[in-house]
PDB file of the backbone (N, CA, C, O) and the ligand in Angstrom, with CONECT records:
HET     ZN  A 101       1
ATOM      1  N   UNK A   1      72.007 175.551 -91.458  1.00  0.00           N
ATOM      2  CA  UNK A   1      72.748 176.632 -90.786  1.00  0.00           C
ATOM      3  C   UNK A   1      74.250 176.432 -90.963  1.00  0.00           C
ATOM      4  O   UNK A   1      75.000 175.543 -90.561  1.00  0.00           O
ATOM      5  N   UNK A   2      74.476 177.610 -91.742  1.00  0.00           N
ATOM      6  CA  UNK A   2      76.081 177.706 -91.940  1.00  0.00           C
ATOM      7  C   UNK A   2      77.277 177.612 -90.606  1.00  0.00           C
ATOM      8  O   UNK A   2      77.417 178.768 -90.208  1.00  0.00           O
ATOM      9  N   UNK A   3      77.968 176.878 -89.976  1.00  0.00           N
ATOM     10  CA  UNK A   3      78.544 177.310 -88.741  1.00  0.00           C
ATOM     11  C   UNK A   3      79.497 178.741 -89.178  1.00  0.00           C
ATOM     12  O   UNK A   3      79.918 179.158 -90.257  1.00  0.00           O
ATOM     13  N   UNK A   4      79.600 179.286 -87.617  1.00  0.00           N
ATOM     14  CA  UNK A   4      80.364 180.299 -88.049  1.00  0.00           C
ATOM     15  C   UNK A   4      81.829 180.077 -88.277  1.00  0.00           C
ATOM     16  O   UNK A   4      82.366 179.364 -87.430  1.00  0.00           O
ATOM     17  N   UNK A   5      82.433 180.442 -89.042  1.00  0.00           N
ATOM     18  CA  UNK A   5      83.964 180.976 -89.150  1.00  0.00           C
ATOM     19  C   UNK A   5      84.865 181.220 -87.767  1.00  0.00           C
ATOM     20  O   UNK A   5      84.625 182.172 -87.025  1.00  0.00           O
ATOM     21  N   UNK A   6      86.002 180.189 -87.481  1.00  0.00           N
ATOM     22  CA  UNK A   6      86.254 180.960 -85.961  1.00  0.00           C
ATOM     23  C   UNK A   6      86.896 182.015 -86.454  1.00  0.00           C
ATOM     24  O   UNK A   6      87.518 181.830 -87.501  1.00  0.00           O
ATOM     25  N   UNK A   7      86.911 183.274 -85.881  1.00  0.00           N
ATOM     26  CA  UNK A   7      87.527 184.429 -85.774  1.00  0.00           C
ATOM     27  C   UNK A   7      88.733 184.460 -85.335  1.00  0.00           C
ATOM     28  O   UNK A   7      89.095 184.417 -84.159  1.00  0.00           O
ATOM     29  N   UNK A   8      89.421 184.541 -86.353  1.00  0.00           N
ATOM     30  CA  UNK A   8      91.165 184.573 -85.674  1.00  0.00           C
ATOM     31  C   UNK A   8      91.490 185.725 -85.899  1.00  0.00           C
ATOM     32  O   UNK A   8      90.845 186.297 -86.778  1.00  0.00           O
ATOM     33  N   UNK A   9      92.761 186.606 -85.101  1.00  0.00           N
ATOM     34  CA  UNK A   9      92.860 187.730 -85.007  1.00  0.00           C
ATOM     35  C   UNK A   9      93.447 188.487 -86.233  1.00  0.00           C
ATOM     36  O   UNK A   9      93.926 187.673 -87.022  1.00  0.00           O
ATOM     37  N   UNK A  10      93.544 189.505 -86.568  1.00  0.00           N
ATOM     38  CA  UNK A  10      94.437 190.029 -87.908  1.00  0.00           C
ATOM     39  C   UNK A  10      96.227 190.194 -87.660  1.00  0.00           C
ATOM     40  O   UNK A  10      96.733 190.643 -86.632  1.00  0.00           O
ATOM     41  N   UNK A  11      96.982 189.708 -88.875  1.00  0.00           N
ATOM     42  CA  UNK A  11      97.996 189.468 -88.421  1.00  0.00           C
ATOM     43  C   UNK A  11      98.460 191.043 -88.641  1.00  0.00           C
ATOM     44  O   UNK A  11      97.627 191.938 -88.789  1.00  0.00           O
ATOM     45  N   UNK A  12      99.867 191.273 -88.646  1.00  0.00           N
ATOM     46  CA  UNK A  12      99.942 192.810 -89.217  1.00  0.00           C
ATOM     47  C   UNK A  12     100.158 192.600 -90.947  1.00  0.00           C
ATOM     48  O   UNK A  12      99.696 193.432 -91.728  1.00  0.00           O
ATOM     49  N   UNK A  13     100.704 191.725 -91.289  1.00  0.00           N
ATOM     50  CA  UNK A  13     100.958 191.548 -92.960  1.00  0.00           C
ATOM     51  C   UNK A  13      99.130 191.773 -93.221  1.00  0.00           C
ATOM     52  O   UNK A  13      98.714 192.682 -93.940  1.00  0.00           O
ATOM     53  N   UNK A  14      98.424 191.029 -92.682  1.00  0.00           N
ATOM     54  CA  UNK A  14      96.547 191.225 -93.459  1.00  0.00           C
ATOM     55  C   UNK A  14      96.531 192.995 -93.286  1.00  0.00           C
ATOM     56  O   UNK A  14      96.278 193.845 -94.139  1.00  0.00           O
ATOM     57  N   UNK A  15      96.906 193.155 -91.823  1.00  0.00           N
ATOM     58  CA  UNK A  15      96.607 194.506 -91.715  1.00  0.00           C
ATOM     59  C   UNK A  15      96.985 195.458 -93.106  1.00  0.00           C
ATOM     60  O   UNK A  15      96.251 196.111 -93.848  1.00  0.00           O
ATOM     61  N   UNK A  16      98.488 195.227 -93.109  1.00  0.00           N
ATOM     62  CA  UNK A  16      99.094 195.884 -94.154  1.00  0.00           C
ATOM     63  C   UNK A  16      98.720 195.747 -95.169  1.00  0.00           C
ATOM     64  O   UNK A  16      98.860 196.775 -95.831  1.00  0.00           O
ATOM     65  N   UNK A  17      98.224 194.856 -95.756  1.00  0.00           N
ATOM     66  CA  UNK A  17      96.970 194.532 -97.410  1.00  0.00           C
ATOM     67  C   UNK A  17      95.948 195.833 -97.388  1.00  0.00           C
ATOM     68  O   UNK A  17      95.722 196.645 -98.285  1.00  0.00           O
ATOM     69  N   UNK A  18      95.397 195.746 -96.015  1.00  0.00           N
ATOM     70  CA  UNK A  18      94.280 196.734 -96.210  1.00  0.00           C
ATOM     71  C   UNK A  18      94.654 198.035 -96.111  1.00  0.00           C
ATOM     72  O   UNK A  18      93.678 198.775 -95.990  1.00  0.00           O
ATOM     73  N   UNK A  19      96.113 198.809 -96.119  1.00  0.00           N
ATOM     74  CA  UNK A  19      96.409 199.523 -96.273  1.00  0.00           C
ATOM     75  C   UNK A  19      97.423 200.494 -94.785  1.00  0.00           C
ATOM     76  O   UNK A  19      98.406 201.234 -94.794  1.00  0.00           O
ATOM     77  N   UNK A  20      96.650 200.041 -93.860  1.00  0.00           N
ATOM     78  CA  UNK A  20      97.276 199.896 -92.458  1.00  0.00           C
ATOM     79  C   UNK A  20      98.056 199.717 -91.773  1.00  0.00           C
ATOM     80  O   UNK A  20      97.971 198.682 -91.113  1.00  0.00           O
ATOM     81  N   UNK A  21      99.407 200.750 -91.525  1.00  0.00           N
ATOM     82  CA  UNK A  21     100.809 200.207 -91.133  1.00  0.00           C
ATOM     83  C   UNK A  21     100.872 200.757 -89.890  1.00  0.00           C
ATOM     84  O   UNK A  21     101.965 200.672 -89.329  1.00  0.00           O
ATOM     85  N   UNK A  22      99.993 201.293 -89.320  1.00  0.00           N
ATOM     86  CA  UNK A  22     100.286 201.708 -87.864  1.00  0.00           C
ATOM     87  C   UNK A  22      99.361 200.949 -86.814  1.00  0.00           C
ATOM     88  O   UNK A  22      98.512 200.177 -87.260  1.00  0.00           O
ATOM     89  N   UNK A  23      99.482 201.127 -85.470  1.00  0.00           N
ATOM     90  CA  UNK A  23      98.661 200.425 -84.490  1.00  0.00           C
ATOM     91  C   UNK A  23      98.393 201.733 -83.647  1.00  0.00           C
ATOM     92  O   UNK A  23      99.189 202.663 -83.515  1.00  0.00           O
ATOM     93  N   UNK A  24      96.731 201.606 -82.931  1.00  0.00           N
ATOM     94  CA  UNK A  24      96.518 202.315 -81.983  1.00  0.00           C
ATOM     95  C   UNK A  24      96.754 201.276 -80.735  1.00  0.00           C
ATOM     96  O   UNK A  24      96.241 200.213 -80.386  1.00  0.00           O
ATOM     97  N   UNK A  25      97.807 202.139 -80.238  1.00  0.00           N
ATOM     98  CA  UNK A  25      98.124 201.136 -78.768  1.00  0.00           C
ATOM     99  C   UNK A  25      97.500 202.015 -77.381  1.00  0.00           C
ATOM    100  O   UNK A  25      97.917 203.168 -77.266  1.00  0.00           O
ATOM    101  N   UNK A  26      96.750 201.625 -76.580  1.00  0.00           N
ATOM    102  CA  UNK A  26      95.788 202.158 -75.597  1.00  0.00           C
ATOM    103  C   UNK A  26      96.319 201.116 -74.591  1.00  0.00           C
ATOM    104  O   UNK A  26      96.537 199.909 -74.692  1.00  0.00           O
ATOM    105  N   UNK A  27      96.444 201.965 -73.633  1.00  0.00           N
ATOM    106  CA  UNK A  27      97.597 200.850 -72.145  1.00  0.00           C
ATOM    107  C   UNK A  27      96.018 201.182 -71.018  1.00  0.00           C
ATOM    108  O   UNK A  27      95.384 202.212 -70.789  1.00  0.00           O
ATOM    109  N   UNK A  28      95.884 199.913 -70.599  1.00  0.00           N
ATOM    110  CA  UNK A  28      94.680 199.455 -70.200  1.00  0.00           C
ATOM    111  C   UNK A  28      94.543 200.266 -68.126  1.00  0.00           C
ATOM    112  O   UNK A  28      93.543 200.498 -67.447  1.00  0.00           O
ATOM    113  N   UNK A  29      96.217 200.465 -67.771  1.00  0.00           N
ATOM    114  CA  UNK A  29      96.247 201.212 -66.774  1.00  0.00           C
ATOM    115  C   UNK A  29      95.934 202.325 -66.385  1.00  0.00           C
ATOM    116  O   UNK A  29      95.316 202.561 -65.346  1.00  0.00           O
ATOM    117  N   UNK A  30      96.442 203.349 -67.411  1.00  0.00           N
ATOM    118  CA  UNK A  30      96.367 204.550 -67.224  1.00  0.00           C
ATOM    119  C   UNK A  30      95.631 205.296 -68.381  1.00  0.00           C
ATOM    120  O   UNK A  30      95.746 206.506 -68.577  1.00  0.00           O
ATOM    121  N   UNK A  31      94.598 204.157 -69.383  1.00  0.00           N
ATOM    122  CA  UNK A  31      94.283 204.651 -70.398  1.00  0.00           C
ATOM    123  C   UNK A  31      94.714 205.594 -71.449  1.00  0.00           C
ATOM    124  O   UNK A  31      93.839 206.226 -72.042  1.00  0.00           O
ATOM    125  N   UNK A  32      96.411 205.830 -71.863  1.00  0.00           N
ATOM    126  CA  UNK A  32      96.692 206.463 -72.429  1.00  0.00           C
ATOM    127  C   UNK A  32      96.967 205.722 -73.662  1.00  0.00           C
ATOM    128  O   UNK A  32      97.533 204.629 -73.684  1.00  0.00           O
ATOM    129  N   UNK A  33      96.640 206.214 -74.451  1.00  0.00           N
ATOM    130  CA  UNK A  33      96.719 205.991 -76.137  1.00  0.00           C
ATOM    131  C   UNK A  33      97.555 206.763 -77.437  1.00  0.00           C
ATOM    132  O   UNK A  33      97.419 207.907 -77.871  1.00  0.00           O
ATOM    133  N   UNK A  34      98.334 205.823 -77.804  1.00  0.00           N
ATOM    134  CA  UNK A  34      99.391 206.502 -79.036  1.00  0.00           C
ATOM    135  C   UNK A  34      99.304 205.598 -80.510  1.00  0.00           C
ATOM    136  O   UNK A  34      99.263 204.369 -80.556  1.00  0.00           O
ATOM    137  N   UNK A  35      99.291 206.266 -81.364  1.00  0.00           N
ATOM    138  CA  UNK A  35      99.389 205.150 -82.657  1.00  0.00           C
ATOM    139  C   UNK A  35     101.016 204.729 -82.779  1.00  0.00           C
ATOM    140  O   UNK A  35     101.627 205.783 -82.601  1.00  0.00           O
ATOM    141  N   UNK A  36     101.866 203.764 -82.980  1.00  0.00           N
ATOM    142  CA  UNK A  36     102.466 203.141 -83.458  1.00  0.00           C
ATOM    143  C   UNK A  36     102.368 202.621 -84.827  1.00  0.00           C
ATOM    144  O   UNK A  36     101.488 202.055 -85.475  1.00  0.00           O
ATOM    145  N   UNK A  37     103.686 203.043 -85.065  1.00  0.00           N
ATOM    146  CA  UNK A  37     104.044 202.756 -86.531  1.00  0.00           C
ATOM    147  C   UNK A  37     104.628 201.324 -86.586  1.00  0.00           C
ATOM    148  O   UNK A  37     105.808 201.021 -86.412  1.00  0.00           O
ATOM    149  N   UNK A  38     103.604 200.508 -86.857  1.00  0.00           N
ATOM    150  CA  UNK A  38     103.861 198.554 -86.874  1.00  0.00           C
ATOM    151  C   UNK A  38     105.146 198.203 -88.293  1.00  0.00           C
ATOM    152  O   UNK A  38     105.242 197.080 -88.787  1.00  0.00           O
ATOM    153  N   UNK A  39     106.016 199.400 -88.747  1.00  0.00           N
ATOM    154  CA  UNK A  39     106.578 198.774 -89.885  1.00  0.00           C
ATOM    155  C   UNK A  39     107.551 197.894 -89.247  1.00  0.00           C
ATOM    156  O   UNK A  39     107.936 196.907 -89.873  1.00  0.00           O
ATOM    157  N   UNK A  40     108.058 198.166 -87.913  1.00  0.00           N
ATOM    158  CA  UNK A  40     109.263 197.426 -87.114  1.00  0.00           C
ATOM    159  C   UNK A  40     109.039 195.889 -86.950  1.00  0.00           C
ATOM    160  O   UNK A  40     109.915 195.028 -86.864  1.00  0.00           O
ATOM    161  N   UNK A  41     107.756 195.732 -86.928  1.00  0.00           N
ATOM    162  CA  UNK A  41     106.879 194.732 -86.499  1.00  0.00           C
ATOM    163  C   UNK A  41     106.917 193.174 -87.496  1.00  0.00           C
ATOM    164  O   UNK A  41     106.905 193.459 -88.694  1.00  0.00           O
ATOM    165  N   UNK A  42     106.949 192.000 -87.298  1.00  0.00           N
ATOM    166  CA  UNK A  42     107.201 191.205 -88.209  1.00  0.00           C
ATOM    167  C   UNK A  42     105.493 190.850 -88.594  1.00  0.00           C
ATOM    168  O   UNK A  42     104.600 190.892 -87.748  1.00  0.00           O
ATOM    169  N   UNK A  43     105.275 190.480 -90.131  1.00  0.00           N
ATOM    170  CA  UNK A  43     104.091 190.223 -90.619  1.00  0.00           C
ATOM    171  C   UNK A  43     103.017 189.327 -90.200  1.00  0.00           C
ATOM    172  O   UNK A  43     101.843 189.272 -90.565  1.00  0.00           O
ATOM    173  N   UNK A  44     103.866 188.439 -89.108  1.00  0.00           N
ATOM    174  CA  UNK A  44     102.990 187.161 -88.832  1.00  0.00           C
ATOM    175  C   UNK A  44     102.298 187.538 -87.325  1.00  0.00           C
ATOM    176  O   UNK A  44     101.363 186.952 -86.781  1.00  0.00           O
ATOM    177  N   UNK A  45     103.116 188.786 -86.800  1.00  0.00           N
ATOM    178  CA  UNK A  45     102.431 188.902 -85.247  1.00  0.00           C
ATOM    179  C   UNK A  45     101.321 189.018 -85.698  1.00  0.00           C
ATOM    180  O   UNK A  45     100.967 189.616 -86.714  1.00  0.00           O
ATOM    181  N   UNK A  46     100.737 188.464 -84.975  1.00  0.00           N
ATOM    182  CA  UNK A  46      98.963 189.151 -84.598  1.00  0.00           C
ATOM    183  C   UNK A  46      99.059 190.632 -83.803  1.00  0.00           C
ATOM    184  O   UNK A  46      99.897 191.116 -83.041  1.00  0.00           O
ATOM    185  N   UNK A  47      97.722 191.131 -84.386  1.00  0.00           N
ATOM    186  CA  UNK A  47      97.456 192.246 -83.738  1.00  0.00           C
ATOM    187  C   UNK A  47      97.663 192.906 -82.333  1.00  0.00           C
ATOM    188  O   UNK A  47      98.241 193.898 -81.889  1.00  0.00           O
ATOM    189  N   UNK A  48      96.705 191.590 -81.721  1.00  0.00           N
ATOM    190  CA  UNK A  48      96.611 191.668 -80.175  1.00  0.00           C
ATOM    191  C   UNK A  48      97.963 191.395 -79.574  1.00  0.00           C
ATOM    192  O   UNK A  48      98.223 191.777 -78.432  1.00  0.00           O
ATOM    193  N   UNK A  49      99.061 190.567 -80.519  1.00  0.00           N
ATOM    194  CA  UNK A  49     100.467 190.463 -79.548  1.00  0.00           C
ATOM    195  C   UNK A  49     101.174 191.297 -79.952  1.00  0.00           C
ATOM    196  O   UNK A  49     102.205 191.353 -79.282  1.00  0.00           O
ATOM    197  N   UNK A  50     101.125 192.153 -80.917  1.00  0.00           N
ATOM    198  CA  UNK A  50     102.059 193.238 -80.713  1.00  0.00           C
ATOM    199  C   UNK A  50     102.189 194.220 -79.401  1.00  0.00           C
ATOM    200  O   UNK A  50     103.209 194.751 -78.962  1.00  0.00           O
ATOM    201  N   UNK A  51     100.614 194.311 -78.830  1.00  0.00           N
ATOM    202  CA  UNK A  51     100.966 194.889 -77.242  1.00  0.00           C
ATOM    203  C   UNK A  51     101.509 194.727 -76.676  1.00  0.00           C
ATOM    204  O   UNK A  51     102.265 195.570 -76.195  1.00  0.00           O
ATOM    205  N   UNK A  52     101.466 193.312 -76.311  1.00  0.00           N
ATOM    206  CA  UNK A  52     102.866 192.686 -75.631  1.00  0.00           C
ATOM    207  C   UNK A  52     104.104 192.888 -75.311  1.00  0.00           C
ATOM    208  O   UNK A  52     104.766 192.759 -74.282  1.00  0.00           O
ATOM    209  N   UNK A  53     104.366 193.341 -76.727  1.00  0.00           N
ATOM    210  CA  UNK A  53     105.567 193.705 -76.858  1.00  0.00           C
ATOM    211  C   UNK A  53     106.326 195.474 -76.522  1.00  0.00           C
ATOM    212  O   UNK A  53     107.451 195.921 -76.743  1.00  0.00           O
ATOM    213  N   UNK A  54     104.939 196.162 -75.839  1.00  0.00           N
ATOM    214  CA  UNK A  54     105.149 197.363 -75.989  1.00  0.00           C
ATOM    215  C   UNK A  54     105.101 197.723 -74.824  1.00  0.00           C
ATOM    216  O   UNK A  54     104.914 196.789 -74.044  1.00  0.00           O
ATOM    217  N   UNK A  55     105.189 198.671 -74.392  1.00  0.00           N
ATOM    218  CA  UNK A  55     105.372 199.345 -72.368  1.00  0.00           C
ATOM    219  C   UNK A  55     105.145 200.913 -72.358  1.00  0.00           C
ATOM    220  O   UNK A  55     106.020 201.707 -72.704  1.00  0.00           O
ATOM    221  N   UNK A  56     103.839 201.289 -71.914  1.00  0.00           N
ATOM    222  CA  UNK A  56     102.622 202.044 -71.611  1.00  0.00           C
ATOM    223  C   UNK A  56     104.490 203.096 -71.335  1.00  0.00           C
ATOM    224  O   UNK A  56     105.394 202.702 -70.598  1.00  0.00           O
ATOM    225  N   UNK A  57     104.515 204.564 -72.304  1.00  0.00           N
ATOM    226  CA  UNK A  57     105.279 205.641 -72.055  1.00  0.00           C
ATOM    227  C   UNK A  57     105.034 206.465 -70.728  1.00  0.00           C
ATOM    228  O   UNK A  57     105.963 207.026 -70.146  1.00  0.00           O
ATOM    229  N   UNK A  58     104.037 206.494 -70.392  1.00  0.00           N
ATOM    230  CA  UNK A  58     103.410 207.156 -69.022  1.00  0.00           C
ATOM    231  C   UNK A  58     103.877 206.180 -68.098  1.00  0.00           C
ATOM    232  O   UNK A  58     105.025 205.947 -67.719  1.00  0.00           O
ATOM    233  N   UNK A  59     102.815 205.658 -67.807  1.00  0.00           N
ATOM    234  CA  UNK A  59     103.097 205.045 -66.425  1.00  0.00           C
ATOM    235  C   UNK A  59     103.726 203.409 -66.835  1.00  0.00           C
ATOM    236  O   UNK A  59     103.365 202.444 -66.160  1.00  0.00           O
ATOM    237  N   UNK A  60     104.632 203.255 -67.936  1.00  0.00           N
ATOM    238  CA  UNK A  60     105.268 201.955 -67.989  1.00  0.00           C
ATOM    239  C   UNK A  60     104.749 200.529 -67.445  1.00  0.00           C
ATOM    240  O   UNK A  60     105.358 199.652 -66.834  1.00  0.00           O
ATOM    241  N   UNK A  61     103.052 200.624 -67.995  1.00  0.00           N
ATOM    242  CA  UNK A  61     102.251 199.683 -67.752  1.00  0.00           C
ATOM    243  C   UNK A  61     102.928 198.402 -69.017  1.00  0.00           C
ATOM    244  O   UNK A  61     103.859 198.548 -69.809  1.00  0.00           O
ATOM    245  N   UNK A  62     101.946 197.069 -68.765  1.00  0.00           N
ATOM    246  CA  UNK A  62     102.968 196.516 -69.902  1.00  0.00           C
ATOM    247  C   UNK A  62     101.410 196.017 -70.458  1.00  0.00           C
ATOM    248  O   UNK A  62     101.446 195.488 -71.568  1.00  0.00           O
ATOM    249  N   UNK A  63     100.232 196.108 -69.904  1.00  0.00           N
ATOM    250  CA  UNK A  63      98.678 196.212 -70.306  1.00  0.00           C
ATOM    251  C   UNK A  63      98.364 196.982 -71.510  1.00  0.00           C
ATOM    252  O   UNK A  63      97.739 198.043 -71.520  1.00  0.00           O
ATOM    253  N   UNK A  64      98.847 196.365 -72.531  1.00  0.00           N
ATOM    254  CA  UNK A  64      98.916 197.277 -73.728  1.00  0.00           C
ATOM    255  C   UNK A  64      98.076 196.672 -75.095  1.00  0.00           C
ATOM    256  O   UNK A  64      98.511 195.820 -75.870  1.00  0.00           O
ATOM    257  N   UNK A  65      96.842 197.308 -75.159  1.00  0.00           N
ATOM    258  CA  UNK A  65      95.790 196.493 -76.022  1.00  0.00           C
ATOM    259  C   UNK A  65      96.091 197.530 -77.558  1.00  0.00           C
ATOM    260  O   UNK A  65      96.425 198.714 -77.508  1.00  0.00           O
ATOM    261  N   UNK A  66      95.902 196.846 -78.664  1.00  0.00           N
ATOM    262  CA  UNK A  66      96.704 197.643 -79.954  1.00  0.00           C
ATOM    263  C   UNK A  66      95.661 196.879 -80.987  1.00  0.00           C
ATOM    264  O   UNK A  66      95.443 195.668 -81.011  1.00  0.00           O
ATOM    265  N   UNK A  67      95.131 197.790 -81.748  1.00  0.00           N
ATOM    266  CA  UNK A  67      93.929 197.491 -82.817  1.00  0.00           C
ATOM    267  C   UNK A  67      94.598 198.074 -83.451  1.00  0.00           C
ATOM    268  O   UNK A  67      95.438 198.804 -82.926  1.00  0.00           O
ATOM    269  N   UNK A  68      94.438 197.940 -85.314  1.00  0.00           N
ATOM    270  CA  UNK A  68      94.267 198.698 -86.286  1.00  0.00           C
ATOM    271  C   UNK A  68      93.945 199.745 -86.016  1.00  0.00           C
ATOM    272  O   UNK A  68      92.913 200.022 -85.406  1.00  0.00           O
ATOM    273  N   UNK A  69      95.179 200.911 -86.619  1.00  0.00           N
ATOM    274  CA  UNK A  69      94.644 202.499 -87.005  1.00  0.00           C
ATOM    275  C   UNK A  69      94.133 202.576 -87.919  1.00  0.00           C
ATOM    276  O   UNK A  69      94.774 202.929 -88.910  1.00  0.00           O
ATOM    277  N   UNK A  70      92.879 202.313 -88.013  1.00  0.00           N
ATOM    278  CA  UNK A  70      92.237 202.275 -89.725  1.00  0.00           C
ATOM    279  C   UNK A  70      92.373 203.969 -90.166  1.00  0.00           C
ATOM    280  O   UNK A  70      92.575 204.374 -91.311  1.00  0.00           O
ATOM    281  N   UNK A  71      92.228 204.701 -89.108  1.00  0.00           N
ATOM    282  CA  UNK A  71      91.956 206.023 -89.469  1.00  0.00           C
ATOM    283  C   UNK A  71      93.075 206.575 -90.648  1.00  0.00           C
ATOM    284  O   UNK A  71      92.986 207.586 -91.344  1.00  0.00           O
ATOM    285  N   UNK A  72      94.237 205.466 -90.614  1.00  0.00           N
ATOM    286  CA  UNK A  72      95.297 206.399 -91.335  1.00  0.00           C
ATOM    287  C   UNK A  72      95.245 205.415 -92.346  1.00  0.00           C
ATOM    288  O   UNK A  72      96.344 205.453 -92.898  1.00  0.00           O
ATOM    289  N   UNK A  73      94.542 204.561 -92.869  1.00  0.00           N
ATOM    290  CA  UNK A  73      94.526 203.690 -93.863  1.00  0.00           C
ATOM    291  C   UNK A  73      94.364 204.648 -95.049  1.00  0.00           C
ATOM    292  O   UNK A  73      93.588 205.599 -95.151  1.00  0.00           O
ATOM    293  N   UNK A  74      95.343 204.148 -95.994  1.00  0.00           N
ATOM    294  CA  UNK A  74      95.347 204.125 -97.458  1.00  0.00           C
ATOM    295  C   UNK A  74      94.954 203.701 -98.363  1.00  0.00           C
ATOM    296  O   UNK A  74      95.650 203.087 -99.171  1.00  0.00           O
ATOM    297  N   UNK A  75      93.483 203.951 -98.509  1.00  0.00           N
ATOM    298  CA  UNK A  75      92.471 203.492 -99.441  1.00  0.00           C
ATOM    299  C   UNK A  75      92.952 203.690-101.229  1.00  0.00           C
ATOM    300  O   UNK A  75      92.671 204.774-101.739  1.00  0.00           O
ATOM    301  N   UNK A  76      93.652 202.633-102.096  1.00  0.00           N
ATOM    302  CA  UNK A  76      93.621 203.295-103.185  1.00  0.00           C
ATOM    303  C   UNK A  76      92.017 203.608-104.064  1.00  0.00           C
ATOM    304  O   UNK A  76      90.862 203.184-104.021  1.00  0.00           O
ATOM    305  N   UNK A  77      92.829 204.621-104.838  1.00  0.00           N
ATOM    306  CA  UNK A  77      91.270 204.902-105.419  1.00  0.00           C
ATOM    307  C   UNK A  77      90.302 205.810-105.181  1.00  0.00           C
ATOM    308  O   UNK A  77      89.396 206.330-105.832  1.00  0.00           O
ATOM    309  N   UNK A  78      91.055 205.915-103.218  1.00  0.00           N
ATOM    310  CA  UNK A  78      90.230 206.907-102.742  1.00  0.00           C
ATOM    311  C   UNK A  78      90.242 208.669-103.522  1.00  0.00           C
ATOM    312  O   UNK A  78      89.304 209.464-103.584  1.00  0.00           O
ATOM    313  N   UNK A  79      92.010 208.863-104.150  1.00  0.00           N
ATOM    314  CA  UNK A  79      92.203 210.108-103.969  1.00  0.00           C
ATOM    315  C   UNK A  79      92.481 211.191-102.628  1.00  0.00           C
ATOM    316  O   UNK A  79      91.694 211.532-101.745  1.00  0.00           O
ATOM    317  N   UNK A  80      93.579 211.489-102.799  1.00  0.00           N
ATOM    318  CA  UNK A  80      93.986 212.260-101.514  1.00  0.00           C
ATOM    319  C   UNK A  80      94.111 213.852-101.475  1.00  0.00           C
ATOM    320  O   UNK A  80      94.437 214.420-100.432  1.00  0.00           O
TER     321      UNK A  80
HETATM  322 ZN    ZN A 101      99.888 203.585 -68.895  1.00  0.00          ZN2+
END
């Protein structure tokens, strides 16, 4: 049995390989959700700490969870 791989989080530079320069940021208070454009962002943050760094526009929560916008990913090859 192979052990597993620990799972470390995606930084934004990996993000950005896969084509991905924005973040969906979702503020855990008031559940409101905006994509962010991560180009401001330095390559080595991790995913999950770029929230951190951000403060919920509504209700100026600072509970700010931020995944990959894959939706706006730039697949080459795909054709647009
Ligand atoms: Zn909020």
């Amino acid at each position: 049995m192979a052990p597993k791989p620990p799972t470390r989080p995606m930084t934004l530079a990996n993000m950005r390989e896969n084509g991905v320069r924005w973040l969906i940021a979702t503020c855990l208070d008031c559940k409101h959700s905006a994509d962010v454009d991560a180009d401001a962002l330095a390559g080595e943050v991790y995913v999950p700490e770029a929230g951190r760094r951000m403060v919920c526009s509504k209700c100026e929560g600072r509970r700010i969870e931020t995944r990959p916008a894959w939706h706006r990913a730039k697949r080459p090859g795909m054709g647009e």
